[in-house]
HTML snippet that shows the backbone in 3Dmol.js (N, CA, C, O; Angstrom):
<script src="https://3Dmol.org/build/3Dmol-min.js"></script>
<div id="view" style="width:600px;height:400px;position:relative"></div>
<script>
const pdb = `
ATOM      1  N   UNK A   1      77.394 116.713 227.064  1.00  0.00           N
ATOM      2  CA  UNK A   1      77.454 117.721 226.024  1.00  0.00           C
ATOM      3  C   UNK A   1      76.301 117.508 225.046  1.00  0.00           C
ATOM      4  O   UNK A   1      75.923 116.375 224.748  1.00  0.00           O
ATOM      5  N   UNK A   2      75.877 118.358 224.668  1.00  0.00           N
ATOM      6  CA  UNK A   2      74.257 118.553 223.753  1.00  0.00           C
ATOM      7  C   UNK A   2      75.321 118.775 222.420  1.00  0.00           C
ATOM      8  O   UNK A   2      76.364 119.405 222.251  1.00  0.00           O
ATOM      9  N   UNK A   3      74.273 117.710 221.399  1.00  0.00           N
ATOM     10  CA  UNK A   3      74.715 117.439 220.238  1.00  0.00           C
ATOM     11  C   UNK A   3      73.240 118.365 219.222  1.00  0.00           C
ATOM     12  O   UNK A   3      72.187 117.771 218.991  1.00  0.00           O
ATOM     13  N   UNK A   4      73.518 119.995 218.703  1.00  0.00           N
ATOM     14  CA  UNK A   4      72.665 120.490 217.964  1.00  0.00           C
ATOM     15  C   UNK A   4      73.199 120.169 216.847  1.00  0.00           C
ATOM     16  O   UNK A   4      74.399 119.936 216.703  1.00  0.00           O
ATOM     17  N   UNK A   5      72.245 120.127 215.856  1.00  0.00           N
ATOM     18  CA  UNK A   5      72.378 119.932 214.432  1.00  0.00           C
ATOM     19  C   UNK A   5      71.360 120.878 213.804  1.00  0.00           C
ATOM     20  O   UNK A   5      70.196 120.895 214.203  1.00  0.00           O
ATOM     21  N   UNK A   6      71.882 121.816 212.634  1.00  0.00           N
ATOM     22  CA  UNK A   6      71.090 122.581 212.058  1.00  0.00           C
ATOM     23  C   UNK A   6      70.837 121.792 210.289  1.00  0.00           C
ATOM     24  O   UNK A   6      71.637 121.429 209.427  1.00  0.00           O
ATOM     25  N   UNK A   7      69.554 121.793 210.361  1.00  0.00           N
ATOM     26  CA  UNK A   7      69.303 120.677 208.918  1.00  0.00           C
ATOM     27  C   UNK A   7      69.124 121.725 208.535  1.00  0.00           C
ATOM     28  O   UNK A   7      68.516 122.537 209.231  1.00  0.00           O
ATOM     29  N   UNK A   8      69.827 122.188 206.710  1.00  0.00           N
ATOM     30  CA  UNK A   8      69.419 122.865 205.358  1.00  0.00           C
ATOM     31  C   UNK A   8      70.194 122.658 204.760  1.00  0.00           C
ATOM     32  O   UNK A   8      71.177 122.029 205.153  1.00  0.00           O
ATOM     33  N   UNK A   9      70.045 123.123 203.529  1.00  0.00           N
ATOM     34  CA  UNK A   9      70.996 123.073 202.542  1.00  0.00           C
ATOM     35  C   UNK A   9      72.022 124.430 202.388  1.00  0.00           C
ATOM     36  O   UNK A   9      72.549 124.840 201.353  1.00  0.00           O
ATOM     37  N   UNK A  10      72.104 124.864 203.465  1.00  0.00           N
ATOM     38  CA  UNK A  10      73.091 126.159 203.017  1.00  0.00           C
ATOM     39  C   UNK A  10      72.225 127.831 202.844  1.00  0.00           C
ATOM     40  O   UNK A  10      72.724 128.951 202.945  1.00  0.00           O
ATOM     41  N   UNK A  11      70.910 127.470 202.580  1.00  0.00           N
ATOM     42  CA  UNK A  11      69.838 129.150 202.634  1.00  0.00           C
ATOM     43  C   UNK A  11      70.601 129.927 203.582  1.00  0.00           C
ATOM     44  O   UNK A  11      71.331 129.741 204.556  1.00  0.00           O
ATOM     45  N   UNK A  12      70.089 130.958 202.836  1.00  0.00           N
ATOM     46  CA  UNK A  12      70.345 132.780 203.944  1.00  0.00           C
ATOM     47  C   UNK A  12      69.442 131.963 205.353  1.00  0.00           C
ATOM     48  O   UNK A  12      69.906 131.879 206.490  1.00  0.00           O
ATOM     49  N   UNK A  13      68.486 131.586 205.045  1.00  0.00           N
ATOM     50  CA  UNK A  13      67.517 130.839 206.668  1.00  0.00           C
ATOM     51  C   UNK A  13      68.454 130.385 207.440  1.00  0.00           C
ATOM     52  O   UNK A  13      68.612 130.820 208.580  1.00  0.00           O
ATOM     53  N   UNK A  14      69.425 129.161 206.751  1.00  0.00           N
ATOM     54  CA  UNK A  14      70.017 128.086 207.417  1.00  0.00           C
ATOM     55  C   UNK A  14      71.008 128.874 208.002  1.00  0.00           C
ATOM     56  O   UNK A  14      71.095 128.595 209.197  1.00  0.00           O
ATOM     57  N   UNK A  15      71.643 129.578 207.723  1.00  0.00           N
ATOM     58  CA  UNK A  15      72.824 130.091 207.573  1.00  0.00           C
ATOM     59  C   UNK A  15      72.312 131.327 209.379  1.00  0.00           C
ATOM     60  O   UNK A  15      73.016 131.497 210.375  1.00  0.00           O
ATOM     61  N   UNK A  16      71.056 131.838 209.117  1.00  0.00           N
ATOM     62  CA  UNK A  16      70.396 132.560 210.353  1.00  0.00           C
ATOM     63  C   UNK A  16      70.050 131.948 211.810  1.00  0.00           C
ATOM     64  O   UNK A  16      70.190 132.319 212.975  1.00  0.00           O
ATOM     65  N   UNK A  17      69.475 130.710 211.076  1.00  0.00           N
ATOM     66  CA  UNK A  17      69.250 129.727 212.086  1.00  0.00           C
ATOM     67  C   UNK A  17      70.676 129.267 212.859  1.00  0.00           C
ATOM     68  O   UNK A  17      70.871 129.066 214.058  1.00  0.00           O
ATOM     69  N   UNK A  18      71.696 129.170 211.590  1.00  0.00           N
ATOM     70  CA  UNK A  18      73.119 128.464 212.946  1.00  0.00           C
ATOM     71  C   UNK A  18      73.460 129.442 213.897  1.00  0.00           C
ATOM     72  O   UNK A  18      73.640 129.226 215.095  1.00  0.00           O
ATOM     73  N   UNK A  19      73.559 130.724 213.217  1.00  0.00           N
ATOM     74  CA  UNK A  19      73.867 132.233 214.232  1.00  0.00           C
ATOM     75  C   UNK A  19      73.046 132.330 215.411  1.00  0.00           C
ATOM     76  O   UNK A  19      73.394 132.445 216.586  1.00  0.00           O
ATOM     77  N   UNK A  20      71.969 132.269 214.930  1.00  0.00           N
ATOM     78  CA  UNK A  20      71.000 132.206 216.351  1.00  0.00           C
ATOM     79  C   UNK A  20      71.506 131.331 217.426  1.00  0.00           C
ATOM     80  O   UNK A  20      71.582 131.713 218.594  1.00  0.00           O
ATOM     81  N   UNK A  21      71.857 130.138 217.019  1.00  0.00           N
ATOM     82  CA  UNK A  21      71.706 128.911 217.819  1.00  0.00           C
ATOM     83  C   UNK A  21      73.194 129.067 218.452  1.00  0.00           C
ATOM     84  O   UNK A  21      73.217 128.733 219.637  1.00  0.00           O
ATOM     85  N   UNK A  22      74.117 129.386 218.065  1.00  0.00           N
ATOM     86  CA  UNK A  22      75.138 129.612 218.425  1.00  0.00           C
ATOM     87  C   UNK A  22      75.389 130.993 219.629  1.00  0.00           C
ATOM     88  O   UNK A  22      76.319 131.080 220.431  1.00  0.00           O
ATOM     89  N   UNK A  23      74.203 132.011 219.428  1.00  0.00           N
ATOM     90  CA  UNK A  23      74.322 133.041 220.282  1.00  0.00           C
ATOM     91  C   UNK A  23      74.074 132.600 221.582  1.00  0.00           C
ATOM     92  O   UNK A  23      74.652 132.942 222.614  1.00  0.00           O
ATOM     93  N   UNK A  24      72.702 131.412 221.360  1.00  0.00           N
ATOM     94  CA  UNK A  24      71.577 131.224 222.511  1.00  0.00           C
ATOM     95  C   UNK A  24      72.781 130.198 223.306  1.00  0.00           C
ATOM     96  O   UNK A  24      73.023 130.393 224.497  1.00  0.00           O
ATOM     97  N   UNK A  25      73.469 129.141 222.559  1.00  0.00           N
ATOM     98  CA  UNK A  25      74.206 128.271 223.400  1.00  0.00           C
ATOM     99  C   UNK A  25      75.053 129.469 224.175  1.00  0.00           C
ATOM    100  O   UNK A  25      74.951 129.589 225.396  1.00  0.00           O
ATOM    101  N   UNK A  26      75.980 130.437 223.308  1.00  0.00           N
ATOM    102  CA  UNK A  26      76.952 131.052 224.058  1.00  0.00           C
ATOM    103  C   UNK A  26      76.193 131.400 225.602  1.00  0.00           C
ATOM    104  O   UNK A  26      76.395 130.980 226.742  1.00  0.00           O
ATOM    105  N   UNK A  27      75.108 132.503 224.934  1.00  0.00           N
ATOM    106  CA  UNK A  27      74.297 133.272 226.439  1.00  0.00           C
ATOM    107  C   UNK A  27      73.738 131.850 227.289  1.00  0.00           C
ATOM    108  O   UNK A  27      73.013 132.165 228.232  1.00  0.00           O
ATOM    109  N   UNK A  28      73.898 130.660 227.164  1.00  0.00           N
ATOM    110  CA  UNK A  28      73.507 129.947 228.607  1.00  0.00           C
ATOM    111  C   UNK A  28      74.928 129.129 228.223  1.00  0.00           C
ATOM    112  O   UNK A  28      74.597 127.949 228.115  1.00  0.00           O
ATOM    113  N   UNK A  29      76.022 129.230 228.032  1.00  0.00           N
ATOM    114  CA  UNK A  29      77.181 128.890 228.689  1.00  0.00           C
ATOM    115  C   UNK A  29      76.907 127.497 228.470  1.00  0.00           C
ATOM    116  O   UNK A  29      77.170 126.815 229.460  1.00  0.00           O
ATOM    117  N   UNK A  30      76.475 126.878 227.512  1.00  0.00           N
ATOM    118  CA  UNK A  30      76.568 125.190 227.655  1.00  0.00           C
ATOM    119  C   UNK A  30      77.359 124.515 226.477  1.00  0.00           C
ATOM    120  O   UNK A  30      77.354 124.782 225.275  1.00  0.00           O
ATOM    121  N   UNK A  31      78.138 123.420 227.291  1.00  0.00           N
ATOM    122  CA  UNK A  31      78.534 122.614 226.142  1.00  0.00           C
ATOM    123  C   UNK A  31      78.111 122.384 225.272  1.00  0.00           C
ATOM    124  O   UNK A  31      76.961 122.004 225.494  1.00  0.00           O
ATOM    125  N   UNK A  32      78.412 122.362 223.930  1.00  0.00           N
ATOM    126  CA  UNK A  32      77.462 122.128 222.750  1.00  0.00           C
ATOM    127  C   UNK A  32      78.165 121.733 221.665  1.00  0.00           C
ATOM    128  O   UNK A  32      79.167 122.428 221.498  1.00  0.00           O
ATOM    129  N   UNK A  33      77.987 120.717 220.717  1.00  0.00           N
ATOM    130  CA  UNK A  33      78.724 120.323 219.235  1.00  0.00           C
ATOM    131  C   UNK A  33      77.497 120.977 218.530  1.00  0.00           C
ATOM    132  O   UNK A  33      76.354 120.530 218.622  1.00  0.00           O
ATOM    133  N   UNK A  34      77.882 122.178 217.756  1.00  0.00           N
ATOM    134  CA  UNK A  34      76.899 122.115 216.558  1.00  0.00           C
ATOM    135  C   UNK A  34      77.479 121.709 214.986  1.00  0.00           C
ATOM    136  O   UNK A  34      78.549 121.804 214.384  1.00  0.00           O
ATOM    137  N   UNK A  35      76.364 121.297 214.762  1.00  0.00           N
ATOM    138  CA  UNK A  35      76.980 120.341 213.373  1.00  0.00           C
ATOM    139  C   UNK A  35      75.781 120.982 212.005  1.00  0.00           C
ATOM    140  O   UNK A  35      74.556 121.017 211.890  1.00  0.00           O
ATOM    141  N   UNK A  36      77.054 121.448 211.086  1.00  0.00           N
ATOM    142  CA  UNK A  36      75.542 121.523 210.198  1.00  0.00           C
ATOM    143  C   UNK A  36      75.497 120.718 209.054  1.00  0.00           C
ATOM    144  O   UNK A  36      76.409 120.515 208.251  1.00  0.00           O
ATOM    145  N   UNK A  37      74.316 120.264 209.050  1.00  0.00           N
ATOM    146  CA  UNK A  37      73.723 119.042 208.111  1.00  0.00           C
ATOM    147  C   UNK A  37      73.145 119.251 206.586  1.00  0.00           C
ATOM    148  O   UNK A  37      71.929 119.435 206.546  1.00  0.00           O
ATOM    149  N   UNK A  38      73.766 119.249 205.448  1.00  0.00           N
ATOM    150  CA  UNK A  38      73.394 119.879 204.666  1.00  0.00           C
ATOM    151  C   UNK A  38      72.702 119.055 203.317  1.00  0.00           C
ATOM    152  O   UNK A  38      72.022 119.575 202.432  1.00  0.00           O
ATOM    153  N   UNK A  39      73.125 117.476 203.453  1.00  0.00           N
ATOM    154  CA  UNK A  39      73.279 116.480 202.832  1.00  0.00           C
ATOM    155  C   UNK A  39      71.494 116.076 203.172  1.00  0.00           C
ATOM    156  O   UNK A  39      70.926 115.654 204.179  1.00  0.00           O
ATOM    157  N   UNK A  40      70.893 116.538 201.449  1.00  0.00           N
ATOM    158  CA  UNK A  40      69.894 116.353 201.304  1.00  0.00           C
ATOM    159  C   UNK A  40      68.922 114.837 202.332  1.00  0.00           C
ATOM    160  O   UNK A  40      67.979 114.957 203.114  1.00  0.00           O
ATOM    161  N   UNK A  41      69.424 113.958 202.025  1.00  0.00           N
ATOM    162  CA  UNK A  41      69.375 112.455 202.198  1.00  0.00           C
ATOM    163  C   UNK A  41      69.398 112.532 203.641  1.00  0.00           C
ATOM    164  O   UNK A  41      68.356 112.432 204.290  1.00  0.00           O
ATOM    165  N   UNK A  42      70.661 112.724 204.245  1.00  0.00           N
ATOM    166  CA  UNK A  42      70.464 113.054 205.712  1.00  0.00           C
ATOM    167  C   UNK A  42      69.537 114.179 206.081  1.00  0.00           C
ATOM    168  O   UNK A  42      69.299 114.154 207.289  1.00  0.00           O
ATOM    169  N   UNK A  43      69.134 114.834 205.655  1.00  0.00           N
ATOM    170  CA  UNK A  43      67.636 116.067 206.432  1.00  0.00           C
ATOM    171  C   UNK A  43      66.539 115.034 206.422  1.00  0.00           C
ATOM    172  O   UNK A  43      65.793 115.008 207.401  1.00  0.00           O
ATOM    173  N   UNK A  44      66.318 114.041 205.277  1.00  0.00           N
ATOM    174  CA  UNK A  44      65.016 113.479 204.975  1.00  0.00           C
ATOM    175  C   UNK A  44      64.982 111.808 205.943  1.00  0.00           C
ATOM    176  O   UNK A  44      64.137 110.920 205.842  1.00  0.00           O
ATOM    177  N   UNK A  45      66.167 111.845 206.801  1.00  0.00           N
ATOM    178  CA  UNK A  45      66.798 110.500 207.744  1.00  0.00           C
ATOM    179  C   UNK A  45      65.887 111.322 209.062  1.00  0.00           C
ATOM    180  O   UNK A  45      65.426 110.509 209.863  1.00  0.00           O
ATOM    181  N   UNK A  46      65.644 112.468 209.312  1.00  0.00           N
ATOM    182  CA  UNK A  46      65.200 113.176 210.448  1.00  0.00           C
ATOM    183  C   UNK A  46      63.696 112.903 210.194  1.00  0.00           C
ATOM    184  O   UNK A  46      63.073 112.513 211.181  1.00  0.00           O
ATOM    185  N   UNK A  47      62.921 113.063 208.883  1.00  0.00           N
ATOM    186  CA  UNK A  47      61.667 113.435 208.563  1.00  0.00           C
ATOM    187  C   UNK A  47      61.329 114.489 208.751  1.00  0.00           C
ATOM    188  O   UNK A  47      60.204 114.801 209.143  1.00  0.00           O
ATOM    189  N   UNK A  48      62.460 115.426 208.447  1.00  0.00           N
ATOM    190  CA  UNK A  48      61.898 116.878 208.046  1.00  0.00           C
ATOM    191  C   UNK A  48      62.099 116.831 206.477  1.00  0.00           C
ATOM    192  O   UNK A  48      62.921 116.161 205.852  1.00  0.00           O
ATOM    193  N   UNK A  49      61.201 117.656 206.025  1.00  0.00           N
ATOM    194  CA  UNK A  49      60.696 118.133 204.622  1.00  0.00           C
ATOM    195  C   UNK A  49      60.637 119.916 204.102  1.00  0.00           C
ATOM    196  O   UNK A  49      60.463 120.466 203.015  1.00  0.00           O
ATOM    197  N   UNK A  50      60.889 120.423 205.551  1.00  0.00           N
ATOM    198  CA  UNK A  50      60.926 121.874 204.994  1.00  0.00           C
ATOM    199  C   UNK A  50      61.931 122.273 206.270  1.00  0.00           C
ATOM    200  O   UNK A  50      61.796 122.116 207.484  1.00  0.00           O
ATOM    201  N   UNK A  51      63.122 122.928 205.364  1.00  0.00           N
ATOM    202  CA  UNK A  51      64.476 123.817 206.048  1.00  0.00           C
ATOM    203  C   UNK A  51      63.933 125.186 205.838  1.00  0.00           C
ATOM    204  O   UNK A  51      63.176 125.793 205.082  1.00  0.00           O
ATOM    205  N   UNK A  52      64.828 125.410 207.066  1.00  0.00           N
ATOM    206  CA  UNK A  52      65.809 125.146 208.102  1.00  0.00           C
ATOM    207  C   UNK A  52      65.005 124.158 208.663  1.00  0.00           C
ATOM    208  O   UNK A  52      63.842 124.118 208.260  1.00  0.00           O
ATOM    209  N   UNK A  53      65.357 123.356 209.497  1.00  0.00           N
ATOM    210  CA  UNK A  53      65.327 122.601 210.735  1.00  0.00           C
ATOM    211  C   UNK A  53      66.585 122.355 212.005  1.00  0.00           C
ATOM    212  O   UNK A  53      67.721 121.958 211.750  1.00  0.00           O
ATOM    213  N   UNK A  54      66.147 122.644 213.189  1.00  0.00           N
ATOM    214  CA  UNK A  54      66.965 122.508 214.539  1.00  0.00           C
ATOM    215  C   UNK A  54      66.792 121.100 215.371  1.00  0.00           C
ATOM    216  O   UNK A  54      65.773 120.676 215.915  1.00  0.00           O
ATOM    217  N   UNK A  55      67.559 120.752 215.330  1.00  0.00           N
ATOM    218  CA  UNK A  55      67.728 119.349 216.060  1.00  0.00           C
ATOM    219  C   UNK A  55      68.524 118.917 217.139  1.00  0.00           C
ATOM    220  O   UNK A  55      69.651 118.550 216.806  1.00  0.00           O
ATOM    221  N   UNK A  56      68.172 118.840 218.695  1.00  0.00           N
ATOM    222  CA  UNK A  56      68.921 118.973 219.698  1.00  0.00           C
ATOM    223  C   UNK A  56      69.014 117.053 220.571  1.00  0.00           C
ATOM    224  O   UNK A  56      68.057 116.415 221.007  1.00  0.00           O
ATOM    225  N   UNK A  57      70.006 116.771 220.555  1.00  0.00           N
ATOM    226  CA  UNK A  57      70.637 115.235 221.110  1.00  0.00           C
ATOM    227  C   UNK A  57      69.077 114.502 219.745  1.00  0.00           C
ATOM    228  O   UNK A  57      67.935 114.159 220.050  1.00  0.00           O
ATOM    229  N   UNK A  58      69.647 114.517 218.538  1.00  0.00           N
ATOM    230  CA  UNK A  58      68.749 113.795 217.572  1.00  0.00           C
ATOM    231  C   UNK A  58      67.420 114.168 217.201  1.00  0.00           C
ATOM    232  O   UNK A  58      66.886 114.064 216.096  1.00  0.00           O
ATOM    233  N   UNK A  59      66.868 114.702 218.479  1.00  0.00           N
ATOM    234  CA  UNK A  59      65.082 115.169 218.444  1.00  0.00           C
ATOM    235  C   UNK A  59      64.696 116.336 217.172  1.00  0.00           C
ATOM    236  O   UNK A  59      65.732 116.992 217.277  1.00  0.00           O
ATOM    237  N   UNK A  60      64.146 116.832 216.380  1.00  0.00           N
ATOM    238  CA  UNK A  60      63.800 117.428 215.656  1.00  0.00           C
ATOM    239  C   UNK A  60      63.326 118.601 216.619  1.00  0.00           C
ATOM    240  O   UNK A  60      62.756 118.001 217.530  1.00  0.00           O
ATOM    241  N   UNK A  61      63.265 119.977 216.893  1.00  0.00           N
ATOM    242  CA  UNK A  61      62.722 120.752 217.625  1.00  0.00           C
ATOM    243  C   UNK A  61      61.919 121.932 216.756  1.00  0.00           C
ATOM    244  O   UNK A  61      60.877 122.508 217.069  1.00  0.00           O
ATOM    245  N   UNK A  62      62.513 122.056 215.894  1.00  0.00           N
ATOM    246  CA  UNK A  62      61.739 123.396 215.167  1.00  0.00           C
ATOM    247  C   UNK A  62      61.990 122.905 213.277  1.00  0.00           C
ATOM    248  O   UNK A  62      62.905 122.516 212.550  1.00  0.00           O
ATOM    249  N   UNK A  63      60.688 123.204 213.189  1.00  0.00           N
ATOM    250  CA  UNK A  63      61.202 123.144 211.479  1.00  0.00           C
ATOM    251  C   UNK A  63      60.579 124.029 210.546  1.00  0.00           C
ATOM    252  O   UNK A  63      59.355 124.149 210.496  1.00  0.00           O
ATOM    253  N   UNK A  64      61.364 124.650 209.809  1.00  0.00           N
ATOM    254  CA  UNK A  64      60.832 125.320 208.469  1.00  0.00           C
ATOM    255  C   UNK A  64      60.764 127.180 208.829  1.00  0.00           C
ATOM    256  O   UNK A  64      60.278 127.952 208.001  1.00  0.00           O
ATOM    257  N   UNK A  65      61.342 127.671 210.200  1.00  0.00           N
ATOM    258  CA  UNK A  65      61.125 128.669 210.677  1.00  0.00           C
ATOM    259  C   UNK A  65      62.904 129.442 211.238  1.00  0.00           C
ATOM    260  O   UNK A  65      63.767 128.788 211.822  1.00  0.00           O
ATOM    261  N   UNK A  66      62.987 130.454 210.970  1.00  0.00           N
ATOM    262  CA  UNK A  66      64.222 131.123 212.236  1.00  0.00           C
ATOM    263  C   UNK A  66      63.402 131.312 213.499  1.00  0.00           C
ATOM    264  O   UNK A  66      62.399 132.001 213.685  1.00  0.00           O
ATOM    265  N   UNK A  67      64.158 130.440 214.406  1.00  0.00           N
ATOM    266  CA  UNK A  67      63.641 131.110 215.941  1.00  0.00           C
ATOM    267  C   UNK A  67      64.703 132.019 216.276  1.00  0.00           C
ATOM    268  O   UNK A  67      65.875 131.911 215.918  1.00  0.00           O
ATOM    269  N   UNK A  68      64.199 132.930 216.994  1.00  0.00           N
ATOM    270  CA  UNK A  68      65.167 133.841 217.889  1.00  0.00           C
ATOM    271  C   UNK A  68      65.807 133.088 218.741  1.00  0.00           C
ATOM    272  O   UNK A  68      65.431 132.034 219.255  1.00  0.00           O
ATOM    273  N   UNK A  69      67.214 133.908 218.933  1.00  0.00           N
ATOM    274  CA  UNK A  69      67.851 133.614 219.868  1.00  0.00           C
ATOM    275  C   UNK A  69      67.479 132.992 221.344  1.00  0.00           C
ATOM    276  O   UNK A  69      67.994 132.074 221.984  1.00  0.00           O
ATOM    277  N   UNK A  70      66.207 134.001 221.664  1.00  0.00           N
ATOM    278  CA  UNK A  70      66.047 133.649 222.777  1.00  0.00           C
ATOM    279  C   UNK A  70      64.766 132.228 222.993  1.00  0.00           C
ATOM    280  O   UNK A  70      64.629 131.508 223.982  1.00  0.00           O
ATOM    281  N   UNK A  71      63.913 132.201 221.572  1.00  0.00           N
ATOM    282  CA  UNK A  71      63.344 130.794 221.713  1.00  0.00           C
ATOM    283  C   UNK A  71      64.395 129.769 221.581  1.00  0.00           C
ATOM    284  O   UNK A  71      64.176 128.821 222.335  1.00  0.00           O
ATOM    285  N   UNK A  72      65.495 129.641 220.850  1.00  0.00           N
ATOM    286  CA  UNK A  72      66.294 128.737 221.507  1.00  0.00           C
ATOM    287  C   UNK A  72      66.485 128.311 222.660  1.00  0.00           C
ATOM    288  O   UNK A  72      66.312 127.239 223.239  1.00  0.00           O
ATOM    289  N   UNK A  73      66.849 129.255 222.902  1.00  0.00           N
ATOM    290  CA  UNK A  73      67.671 128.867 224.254  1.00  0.00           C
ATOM    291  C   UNK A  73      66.291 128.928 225.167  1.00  0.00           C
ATOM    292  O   UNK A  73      66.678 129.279 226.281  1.00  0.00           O
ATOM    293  N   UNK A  74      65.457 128.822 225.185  1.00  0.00           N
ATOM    294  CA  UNK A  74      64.649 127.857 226.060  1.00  0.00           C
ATOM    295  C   UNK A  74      64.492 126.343 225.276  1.00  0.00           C
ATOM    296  O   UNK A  74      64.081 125.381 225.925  1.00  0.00           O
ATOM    297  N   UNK A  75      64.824 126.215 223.940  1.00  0.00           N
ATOM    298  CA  UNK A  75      64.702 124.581 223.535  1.00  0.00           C
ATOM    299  C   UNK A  75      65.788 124.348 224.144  1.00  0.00           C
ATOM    300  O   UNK A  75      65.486 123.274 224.664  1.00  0.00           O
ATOM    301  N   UNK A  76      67.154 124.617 224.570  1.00  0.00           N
ATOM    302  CA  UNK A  76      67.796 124.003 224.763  1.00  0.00           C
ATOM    303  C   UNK A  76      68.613 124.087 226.711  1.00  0.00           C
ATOM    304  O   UNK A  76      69.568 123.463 227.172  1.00  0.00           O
ATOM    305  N   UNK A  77      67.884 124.908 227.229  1.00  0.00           N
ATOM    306  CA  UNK A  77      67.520 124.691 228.822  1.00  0.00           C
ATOM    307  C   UNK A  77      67.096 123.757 229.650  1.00  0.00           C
ATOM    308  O   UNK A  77      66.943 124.014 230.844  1.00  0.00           O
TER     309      UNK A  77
END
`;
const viewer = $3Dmol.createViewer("view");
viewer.addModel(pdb, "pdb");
viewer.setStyle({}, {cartoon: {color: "spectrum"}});
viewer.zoomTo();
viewer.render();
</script>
């Protein structure tokens, strides 16, 4: 099971970014915990500095941007 984590503090972004990420897991049918991370201290444990940020099994994948649905779900293919 793939462990996503969406790093922000709560923004209209962050808040776009979990929707997305949640569509792209549904449309490829994969197990998934998403967790969202909002706790300043923990975003800056990743070494991201600008939210949103997407983070798939720990790795940092996208930061500071909404990807579409469908660039997700090729990060997470």
């Amino acid at each position: 099971m793939k462990k996503i984590q969406i790093l922000g503090t709560g923004c209209p972004k962050c808040k776009k970014l979990a929707e997305n990420t949640e569509t792209a897991a549904k449309a490829l049918s994969i197990e998934c915990a998403i967790e969202k991370v909002t706790d300043i201290n923990e975003i800056m444990k990743f070494g991201v500095m600008i939210t949103p940020a997407l983070a798939v099994d720990g790795k940092v994948k996208v930061v500071g941007k909404v990807p579409s649905p469908e660039e997700i779900q090729k990060l997470l293919a």
